[in-house]
LUMKE-276496 format. One record per residue (C-alpha): x, y, z. Coordinates in pm, whole numbers, padded with zeros to 5 digits, always signed. Layout:
N
XYZ/...
This chain:
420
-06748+08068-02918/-06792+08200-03261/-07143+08136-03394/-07138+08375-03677/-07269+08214-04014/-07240+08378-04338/-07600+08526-04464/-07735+08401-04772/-08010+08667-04966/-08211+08366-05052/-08253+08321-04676/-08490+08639-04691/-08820+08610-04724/-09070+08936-04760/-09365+08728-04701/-09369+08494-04438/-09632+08161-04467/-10021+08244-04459/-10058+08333-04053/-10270+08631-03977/-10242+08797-03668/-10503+08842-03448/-10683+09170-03440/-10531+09435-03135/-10772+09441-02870/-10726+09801-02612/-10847+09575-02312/-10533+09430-02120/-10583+09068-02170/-10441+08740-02043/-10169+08635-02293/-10281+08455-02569/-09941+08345-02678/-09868+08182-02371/-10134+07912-02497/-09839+07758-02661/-09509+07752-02494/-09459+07362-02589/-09527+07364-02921/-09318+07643-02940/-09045+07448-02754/-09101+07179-02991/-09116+07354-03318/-08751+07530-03233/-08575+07256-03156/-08740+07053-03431/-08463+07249-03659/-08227+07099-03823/-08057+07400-04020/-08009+07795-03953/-08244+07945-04217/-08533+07633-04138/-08498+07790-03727/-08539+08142-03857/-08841+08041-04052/-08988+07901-03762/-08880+08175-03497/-09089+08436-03778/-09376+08219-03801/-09379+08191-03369/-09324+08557-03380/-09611+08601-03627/-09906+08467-03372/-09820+08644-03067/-10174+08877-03030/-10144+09190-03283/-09850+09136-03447/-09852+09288-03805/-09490+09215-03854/-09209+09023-03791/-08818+09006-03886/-08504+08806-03748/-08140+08962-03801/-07854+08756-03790/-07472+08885-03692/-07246+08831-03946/-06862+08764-03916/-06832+09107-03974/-07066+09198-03638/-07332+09385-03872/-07688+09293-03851/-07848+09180-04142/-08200+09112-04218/-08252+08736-04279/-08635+08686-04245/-08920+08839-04191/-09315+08854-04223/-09564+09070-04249/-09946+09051-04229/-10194+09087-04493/-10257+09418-04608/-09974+09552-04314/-09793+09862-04417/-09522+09810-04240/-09149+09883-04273/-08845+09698-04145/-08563+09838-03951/-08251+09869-04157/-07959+09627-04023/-07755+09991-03977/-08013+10139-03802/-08067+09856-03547/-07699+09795-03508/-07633+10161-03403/-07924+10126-03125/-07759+09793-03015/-07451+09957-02969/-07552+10226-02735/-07750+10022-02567/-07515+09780-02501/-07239+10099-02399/-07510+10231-02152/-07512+09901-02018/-07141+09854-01959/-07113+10200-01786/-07047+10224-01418/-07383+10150-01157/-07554+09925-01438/-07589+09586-01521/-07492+09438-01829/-07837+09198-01790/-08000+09504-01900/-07884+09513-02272/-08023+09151-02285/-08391+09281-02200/-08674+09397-02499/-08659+09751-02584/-08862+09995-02787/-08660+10185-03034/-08671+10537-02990/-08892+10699-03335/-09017+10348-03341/-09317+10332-03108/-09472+10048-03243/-09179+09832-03261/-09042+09573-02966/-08643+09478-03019/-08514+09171-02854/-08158+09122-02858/-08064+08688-02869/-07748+08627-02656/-07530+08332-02636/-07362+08452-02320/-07293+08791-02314/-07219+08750-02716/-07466+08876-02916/-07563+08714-03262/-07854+08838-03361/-08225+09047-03247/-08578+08955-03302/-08813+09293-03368/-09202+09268-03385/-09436+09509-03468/-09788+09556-03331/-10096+09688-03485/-10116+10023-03287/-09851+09971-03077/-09742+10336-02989/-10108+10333-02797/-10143+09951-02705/-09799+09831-02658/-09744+09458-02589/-09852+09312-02262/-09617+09165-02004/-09679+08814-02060/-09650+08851-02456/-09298+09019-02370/-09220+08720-02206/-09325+08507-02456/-09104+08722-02711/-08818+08693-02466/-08853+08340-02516/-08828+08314-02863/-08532+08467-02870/-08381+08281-02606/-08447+07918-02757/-08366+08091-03085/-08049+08170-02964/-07999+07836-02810/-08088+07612-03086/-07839+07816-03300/-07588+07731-03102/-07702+07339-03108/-07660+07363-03470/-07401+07485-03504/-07211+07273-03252/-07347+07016-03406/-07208+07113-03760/-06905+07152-03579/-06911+06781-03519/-06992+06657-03804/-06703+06813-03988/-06457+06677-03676/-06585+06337-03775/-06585+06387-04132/-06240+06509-04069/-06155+06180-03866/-06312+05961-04156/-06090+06140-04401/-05808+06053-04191/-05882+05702-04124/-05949+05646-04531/-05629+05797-04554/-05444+05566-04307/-05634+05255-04477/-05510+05374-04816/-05170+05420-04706/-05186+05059-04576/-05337+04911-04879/-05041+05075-05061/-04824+04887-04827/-04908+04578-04884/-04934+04593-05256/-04579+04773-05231/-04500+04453-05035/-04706+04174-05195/-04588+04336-05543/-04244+04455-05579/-04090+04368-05270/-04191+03943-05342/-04099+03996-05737/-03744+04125-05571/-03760+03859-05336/-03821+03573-05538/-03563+03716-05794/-03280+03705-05529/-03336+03327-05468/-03309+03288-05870/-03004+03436-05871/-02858+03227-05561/-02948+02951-05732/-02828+03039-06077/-02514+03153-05898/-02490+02765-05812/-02595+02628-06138/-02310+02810-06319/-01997+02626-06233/-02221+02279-06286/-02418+02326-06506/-02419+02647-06742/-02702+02575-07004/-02922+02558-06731/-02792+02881-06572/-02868+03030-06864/-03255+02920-06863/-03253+03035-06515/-03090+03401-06654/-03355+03394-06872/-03668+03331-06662/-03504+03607-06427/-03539+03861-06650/-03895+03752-06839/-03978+03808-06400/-03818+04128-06423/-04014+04245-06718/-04339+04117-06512/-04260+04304-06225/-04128+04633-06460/-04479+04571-06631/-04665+04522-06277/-04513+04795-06095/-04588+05094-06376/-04949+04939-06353/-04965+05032-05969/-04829+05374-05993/-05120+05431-06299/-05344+05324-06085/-05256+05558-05806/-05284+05873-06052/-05677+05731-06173/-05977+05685-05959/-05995+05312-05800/-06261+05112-05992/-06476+04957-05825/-06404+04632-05621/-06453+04274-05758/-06602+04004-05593/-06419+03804-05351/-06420+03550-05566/-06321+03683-05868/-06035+03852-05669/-05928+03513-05482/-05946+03333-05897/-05714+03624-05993/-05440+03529-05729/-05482+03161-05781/-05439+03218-06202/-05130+03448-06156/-04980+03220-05912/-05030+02930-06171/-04878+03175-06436/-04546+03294-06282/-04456+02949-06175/-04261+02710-06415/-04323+02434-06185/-04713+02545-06234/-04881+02422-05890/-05221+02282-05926/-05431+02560-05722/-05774+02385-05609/-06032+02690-05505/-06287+02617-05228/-06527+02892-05260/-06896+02722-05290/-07030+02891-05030/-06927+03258-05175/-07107+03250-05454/-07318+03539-05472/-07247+03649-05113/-07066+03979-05043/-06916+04065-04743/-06775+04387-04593/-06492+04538-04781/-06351+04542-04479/-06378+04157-04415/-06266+04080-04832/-05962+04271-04785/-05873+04104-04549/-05936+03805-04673/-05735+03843-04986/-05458+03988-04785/-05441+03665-04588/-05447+03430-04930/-05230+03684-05094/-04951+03634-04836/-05014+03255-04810/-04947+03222-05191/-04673+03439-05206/-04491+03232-04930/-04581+02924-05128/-04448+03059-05449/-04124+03141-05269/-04045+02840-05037/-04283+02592-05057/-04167+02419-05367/-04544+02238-05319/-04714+02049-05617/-05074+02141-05527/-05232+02417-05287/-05534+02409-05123/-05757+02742-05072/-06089+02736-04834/-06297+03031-04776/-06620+02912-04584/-06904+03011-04386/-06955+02824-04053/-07270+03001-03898/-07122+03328-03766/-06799+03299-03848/-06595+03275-04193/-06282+03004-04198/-05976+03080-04419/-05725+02823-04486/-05425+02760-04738/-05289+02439-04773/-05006+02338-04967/-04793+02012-04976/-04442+02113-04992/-04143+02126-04771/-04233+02310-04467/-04160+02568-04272/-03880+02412-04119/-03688+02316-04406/-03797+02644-04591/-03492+02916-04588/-03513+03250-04354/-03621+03498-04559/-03337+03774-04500/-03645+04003-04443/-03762+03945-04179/-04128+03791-04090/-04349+04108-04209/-04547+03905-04444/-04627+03653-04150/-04702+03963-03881/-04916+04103-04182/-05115+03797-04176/-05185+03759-03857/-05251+04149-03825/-05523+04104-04116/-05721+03865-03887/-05666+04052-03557/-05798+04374-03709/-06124+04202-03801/-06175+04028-03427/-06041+03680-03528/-05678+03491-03528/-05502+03313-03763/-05283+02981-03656/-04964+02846-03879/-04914+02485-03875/-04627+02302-04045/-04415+02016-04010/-04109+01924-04194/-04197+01737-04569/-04572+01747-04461/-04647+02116-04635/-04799+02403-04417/-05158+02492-04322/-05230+02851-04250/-05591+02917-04067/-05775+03190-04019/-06084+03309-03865/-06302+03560-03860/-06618+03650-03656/-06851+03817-03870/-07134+03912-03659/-06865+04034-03369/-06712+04266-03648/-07053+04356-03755/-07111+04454-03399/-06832+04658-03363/-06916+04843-03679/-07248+04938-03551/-07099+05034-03196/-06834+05240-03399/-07099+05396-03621/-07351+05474-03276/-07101+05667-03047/-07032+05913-03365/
C-alpha cells in the first residue's frame, strides 16, 4: 500500500506553537510523558488531514521531559525524507537533521537489519545517530514500509539520554502517527471511490434524461408526423384541399421539431440552468400541448397543493416524466376534448393522475414502436418506490395513476447517503 503524499513547503513550520519543555533533570525519573497516553491517543486520531497530524505529532513530541526540539519527515513518492515539521524550544540552538543525512542512516540501518542472523524488527526500534548524541530517531512503519521518522532532541542528551519509559512513549508517537496516516489516507481513498461513483451515477442520470427528451422530443414529433401523413395519404384521393391543409400543418410540425431539436443540442453544449418549479414545468407541458394541437384540448391543471412546495429533483423529474408521457400519448391517440392533470399530496404520499376523455386505449392504434413510452412510465414511478396503474375502456378516455411514497424515498435517500 502506497501511502506516499506529495510534501508541500508550507507544511513546514520552524516554530512549533508556544510549549516549553521541561527543564532536564540528571536524576532517572518516572516518566513524565506517560501522564498522558489518552490524550495523546485522542489528539492523533482527532486528525482529519496529513499536515493537521504532523502538527499534532510535533506538539506531543514537544512535552516529552527535556525535549528542546522536535521534527517529523515524511517519505515522498520519490522515497527521500523530507522535513515537514518541526519545533524547537525557546532560546534552543538546535539544528535539524538534513532529509539526506537521515535517509543515508535509514538505509544502513535498515541493510544491517536485513543481513543474515538479524531481525528486521530491529530497524523499526529508536536509534541514536552516530555524531548526533543528543538526538533520538524513530523510524514510523506501516508494515515493514517505511514512510516517514520522528527525531527529538534533548537538552544534554549526549550525558542524560532519554529514559526508557519516554522511549516508549516516543515509540508511540510514531506508531499512532503512522497509523492515523494510513486512516487518512484510506479514507481519502474513499472518498474519491465515491466521488468517482457519484460522477458515474450523474452521468448515467444524464444519459437518461437525454433519453427521454430524445424520446419525448424528436422521436413523438416523428411519430405524430407519420400518422399525419397516413392520414393525408387518405385524404388525397377524397378530398385534396384538405390534404393540402394537412401538408401544410406537417411541415409548420416539422419546422417545430427542426426549431426544438437545435434547441436541445444548444443546450447540451451550455451549462443546464437551473430547474423550475414543478409547477411551472407541469404549465409548460400543458401550454405546448394546447399549442401544437389544432383540435386545441382544454388542459385543466390540478396543482393547489404545489404551490410553494418543492420536492426532490428526484421526485419532480419524475413527475414530469410521467405527465410528459401521458400528454404525449394523448396528443397522439386520444383524439380527447379535455384532459385532466392531478398532482396532490395525500399525507405521505404524492398522487399523479392524467385524465383525458377520448377514445381509449382499445380503439387507439398500436404504435409501430413499441410500448417504451408506457415501460418509461411505469419505470419513472418504480424508481421512486411507487407504481403507476393504466385504466381505459373503449369511448370512456384513459386514466393513468401514479404514486409515489415520499417519506419511503426519503428514507432510502438517507439509507443511501449513511452506508457511504
Amino acid at each position: 500500500m502506497n501511502l506516499k503524499q506529495p510534501v508541500h513547503p508550507s507544511n513546514i513550520t520552524t516554530q512549533a506553537p508556544a510549549v516549553r519543555a521541561p527543564a532536564a533533570s540528571p536524576r532517572p525519573h518516572t516518566g513524565a510523558g506517560l501522564a498522558y497516553p489518552f490524550e495523546l491517543q485522542a489528539r492523533l486520531l482527532e486528525a482529519t488531514t496529513i499536515p493537521e497530524l504532523f502538527e499534532q505529532a510535533s506538539t506531543m513530541l514537544a512535552r516529552v521531559p527535556g525535549t528542546i526540539g522536535a521534527w517529523v519527515y515524511q517519505r515522498d513518492a520519490r522515497g527521500t525524507l523530507v522535513l515537514v515539521r518541526q519545533w524547537r524550544a525557546s532560546q534552543a540552538q538546535v539544528s535539524p537533521l538534513s532529509g539526506d543525512e537521515l535517509g543515508a542512516l535509514v538505509h544502513q540501518r535498515w541493510i544491517a537489519a536485513h543481513r543474515l542472523g538479524h531481525s528486521a524488527a530491529e530497524f523499526a526500534r529508536p536509534f541514536v545517530p552516530p555524531g548526533f548524541s543528543p538526538c533520538l530517531v524513530v523510524p514510523m512503519l506501516i508494515g515493514e514500509e517505511l514512510i516517514g521518522a520522528l527525531a527529538v532532541e534533548r537538552r544534554d542528551g549526549d550525558i542524560f539520554p532519554y529514559a526508557p519509559e519516554d522511549v516508549v512513549v516516543l515509540a508511540a508517537i510514531a506508531a499512532i502517527t503512522a497509523q492515523c496516516m494510513q486512516t487518512i489516507v484510506l479514507r481519502q481513498r474513499v472518498a474519491d471511490l465515491d466521488q468517482a461513483a457519484e460522477t458515474q451515477e450523474a452521468v448515467e442520470q444524464e444519459r437518461r434524461r437525454i433519453g427521454r427528451e430524445l424520446h419525448d422530443g424528436i422521436v413523438q414529433d416523428l411519430a405524430y408526423l407519420r400518422l399525419k401523413l397516413e392520414m393525408m395519404a387518405r385524404l388525397i384521393p377524397q378530398d385534396p384541399a384538405r390534404a393540402q391543409d394537412e401538408a401544410l400543418q406537417i411541415t409548420e410540425q416539422i419546422n417545430r421539431s427542426i426549431a426544438a431539436l437545435r434547441e436541445t443540442i444548444g443546450d447540451l453544449r451550455r451549462p443546464r440552468p437551473p430547474a423550475r418549479g414543478l409547477t411551472g414545468q407541469l404549465r409548460e407541458l400543458a401550454s405546448r400541448m394546447v399549442a401544437t394541437e389544432t383540435s386545441q384540448p382544454e388542459v385543466a391543471l390540478a396543482l393547489d397543493e404545489l404551490s410553494g412546495v418543492r420536492l426532490a429533483p428526484e421526485v419532480e423529474r419524475a413527475v414530469v416524466g410521467i405527465v410528459r408521457e401521458a400528454l404525449q400519448n394523448i396528443r397522439k391517440h386520444a383524439n380527447a376534448a379535455s384532459v385532466r392533470v392531478e398532482v396532490q399530496r395525500q399525507g405521505d404520499d404524492l398522487h399523479v393522475l392524467v385524465a383525458d376523455d377520448g377514445v381509449g386505449m382499445e380503439e387507439r392504434p398500436a404504435p409501430s414502436e413499441g410500448h417504451f413510452g408506457l415501460e418509461q412510465m411505469r419505470e419513472l414511478a418504480e424508481d421512486m418506490g411507487g407504481s403507476l396503474e393504466i385504466v381505459s375502456s373503449s369511448g370512456r378516455g384513459t386514466r393513468v395513476q401514479a404514486v409515489i411514497p415520499l417519506r419511503q424515498w426519503a428514507a432510502r435517500q438517507e439509507e443511501g447517503l449513511s452506508e457511504r
